[in-house]
N, C-alpha and C positions, 0 to 999 in steps of 0.2 A: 575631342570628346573628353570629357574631365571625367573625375575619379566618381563621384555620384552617380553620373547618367551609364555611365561603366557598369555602375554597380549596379542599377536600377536595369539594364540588359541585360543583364544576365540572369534576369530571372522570368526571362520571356522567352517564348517558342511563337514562331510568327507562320502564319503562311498568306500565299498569293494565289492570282491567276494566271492561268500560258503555264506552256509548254518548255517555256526558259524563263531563269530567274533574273526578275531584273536586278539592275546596276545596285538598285539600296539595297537587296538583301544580300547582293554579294556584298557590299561594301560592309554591308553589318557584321556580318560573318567572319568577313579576313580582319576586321578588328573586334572581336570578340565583344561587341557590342547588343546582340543577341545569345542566347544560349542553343537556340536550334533552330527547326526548320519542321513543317508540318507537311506532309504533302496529299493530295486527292486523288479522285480520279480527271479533276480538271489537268491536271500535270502532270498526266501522264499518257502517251501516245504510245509507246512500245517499251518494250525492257530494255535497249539499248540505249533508247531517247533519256527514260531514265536514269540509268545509271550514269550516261554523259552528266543530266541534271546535277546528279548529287553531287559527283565529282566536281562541278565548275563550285560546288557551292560549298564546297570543304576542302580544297588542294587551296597552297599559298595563304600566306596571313601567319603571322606568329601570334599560335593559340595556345595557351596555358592546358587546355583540356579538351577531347574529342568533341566536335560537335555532336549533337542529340538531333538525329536523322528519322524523323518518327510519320506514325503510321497507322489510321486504324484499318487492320486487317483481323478482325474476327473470323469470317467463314457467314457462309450466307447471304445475306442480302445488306451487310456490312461488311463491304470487301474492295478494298481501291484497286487493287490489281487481279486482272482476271489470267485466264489460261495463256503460256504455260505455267506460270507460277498453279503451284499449287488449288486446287480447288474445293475447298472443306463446304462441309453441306453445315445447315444450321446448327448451332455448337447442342442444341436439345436433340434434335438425330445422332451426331454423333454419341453423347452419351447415352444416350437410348439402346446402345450398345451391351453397354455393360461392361465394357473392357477397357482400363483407363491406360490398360498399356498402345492401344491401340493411340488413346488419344495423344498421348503423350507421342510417342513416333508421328502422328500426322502434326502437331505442332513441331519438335524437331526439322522435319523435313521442310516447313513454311518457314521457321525459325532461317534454315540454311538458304534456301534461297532469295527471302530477304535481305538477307546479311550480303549475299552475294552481290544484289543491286545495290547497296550502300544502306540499306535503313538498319538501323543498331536499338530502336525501340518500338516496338508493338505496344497499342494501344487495348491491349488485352492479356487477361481474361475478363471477362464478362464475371463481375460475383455478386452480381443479383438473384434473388429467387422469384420464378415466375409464380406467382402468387394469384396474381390478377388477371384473367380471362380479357379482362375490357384496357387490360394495357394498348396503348399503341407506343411504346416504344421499344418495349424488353420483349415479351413474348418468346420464339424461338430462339432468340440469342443468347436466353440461360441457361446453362446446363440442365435446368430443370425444375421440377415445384418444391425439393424442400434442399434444406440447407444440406444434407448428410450427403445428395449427390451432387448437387454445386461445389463443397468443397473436394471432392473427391476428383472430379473431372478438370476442376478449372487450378486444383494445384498442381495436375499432372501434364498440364498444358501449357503452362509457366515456367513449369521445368522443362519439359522438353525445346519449350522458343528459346531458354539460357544454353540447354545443349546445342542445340541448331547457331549461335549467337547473336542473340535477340535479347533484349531488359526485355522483362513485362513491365505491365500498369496493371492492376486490378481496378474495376471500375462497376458502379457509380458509389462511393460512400455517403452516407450510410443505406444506401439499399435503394434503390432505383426500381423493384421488381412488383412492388404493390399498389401504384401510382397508375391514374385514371385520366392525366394527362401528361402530353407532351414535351417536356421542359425546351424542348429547341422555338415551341409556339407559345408556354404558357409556362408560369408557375405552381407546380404542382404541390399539395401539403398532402402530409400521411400523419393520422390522429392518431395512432397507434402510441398505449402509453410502455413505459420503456421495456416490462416483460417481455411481452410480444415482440420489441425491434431485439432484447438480447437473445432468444428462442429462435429468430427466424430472420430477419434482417441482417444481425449484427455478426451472425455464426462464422459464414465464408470469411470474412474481414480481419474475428479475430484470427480464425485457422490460417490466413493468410500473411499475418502482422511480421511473420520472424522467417517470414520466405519470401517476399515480394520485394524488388526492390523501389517500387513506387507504386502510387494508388490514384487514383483520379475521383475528386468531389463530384458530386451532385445539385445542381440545381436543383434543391427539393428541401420543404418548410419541413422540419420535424418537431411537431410540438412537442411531443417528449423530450426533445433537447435544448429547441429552443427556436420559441412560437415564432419570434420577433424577424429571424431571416435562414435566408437558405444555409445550407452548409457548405457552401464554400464560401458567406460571410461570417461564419459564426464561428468564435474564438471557444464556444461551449463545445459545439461536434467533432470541430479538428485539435485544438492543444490542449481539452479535458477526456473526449470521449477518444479520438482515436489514437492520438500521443499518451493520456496515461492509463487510457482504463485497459486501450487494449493490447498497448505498448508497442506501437506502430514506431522506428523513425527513420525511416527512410524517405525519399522525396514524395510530398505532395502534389499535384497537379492539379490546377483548377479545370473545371472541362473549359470551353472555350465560352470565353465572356462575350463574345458577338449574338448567344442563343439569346430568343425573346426573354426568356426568366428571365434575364438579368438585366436587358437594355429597357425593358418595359419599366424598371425600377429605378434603377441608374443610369448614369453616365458612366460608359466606360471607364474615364479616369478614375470616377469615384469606388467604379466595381475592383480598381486594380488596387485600389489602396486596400478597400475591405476584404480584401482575396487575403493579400499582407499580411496585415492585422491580426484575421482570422487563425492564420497556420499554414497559409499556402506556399509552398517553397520555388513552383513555377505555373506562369500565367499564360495560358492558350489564347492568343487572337489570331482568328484562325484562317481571315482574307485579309485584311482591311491593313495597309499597311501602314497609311497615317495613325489611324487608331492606334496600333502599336506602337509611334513612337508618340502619340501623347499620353499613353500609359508610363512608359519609359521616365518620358521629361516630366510627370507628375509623380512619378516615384521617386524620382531622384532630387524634387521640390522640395516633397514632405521628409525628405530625410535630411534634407540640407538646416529644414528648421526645426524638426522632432526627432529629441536625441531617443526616445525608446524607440518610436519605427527604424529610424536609423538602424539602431542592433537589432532588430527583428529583420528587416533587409538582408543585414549581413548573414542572419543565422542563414536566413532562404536560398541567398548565393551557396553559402557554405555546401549544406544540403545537395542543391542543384549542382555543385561542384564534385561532389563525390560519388552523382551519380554518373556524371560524365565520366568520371576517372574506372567506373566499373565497366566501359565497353572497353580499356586494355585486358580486364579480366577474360572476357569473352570468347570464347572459340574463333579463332582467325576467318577473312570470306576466305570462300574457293572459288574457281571459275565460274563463272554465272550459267553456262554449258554445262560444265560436271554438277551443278547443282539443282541442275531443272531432269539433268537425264542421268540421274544415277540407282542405285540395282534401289537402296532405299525409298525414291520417291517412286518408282516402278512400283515396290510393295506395299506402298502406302495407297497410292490410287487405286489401285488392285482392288486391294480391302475394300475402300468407301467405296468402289463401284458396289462390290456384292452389296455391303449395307444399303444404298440406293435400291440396289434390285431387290432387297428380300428386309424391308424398314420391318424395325420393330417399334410398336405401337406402343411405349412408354412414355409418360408425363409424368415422372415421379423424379 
């Protein structure tokens, strides 16, 4: 593998199918030729089977930086691992609570036992505002309907996965929460002109900008930013509005380029350039393995012949590399045992049972 295609993997996160990872993705892994690893509930069979997983897929290889072992584990009906791992009720229950200490301890304690199977990045918090009744994709998975209690719940749930040692993602930028379709079926636009996204779209995101260590785009047209493509093609949403306005820089994530938005549009190679381009620092393809490596070998094409992608690539490795060097930061695993059965995760289930038993009925 030569220095481009090198460079060009490392700004990719891949995932598969089974229950074991095949030959390519170890093989990518122990030469540093991907930057991570995505996993489902397709691959995953028990908490042991797991954590073997991760292990075969990060021990061996001489790697400049931790792999990025990721995850979306919200709570609810977005949840790759079920009981005993932890079990959080929809992240709108929870904050319906009123108590962000509470939330913050129930992230903590997912945080730890995550960490404990091998994953080092949660694909959460959720900082969208549930806006839209006819959503089908956000709905229960935002902390709620207006900005003042999404930022309040979803930054104390971010901190608590970094106490636990978990990176967060904050996700969908710029706002995923007002949108009447789909993005994994359809490409969705929000006509909202820019007041309205800075009032109520944009709040969580910037409250988020200088504590988050990564963010995850959205499949979604915002006219107000810019008519012509989604935002995670758009050089307008990500290195004007979310790098300067709201002074984001930490690692960007695209969500994963296999959803309809974007393959109904593109071709994946082309979506991985425009991801680049755009301000994307790493690109989710999130089964499809060959897809992955002709992203790869078409990033590391256009860089071979366009010297500004080229340094835009690099800035992205850069980026993606420093976020990898932030799981040394991270609170160490502990036993996967002491961390499913300890007096903390006792008091945390505790709690969510009575919230389950005695719900309070807030949408705010």
């Amino acid at each position: 593998m030569n220095e481009l295609e090198r460079l060009a993997g490392n700004v990719i996160v891949c995932g598969f199918g089974g229950v074991e990872a095949p030959a390519t993705v170890q093989r990518w892994l122990s030469e540093e030729s991907v930057a991570g690893l995505i996993l489902f509930k397709r691959n995953i069979d028990s908490l042991d089977q797991a954590a073997a997983l991760i292990t075969s897929c990060t021990t061996g290889g001489d790697r400049a930086h931790p792999i990025l072992v990721c995850v979306d584990q919200e709570g609810g009906r977005v949840a790759r691992f079920s009981e005993p791992v932890l079990r959080l009720p929809p992240m709108r229950t929870l904050a319906a609570a009123g108590d962000t200490q509470l939330t913050r301890d129930a992230a903590e304690v997912l945080g730890r036992q995550l960490r404990a199977i091998g994953i080092n990045l949660d694909f959460a918090p959720v900082l969208d505002v549930d806006t839209n009744p006819d959503n089908p994709v956000i709905g229960d998975r935002a902390f709620g309907c207006t900005p003042d209690v999404v930022i309040k719940h979803a930054l104390a749930f971010a901190d608590g996965l970094h106490d636990g040692g978990v990176l967060s993602c904050g996700k969908h930028f710029p706002g995923h929460g007002d949108t009447d379709l789909d993005s994994h079926l359809a490409l969705p636009t929000l006509r909202h002109d820019r007041a309205r996204l800075d009032e109520v779209e944009l709040r969580p995101f910037r409250a988020a900008a200088q504590r988050l260590p990564s963010v995850m785009t959205a499949h979604v047209v915002f006219e107000a930013v810019d008519a012509n493509a989604p935002a995670t093609m758009s050089p307008t949403a990500i290195g004007k509005l979310l790098r300067q306005d709201l002074g984001f820089d930490g690692a960007v994530f695209s969500d994963d380029l296999e959803m309809k938005a974007v393959t109904e549009r593109y071709s994946i190679e082309e979506a991985g350039v425009l991801a680049i381009e755009a301000g994307c620092d790493l690109l989710l393809v999130c089964s499809d393995l060959e897809a992955a490596a002709r992203v790869r070998e078409t990033l590391a094409t256009e860089a071979g012949r366009n010297v500004p992608f080229r340094a835009r690539l690099t800035e992205a490795r850069s980026r993606a590399d420093a976020l990898r060097r932030r799981v040394h930061d991270l609170p160490p695993a502990v036993p996967l045992r002491n961390a499913l059965d300890s007096a903390e995760a006792r008091s945390v289930t505790e709690r969510l049972q009575r919230l389950e038993r005695e719900p309070v009925d807030v949408l705010s």
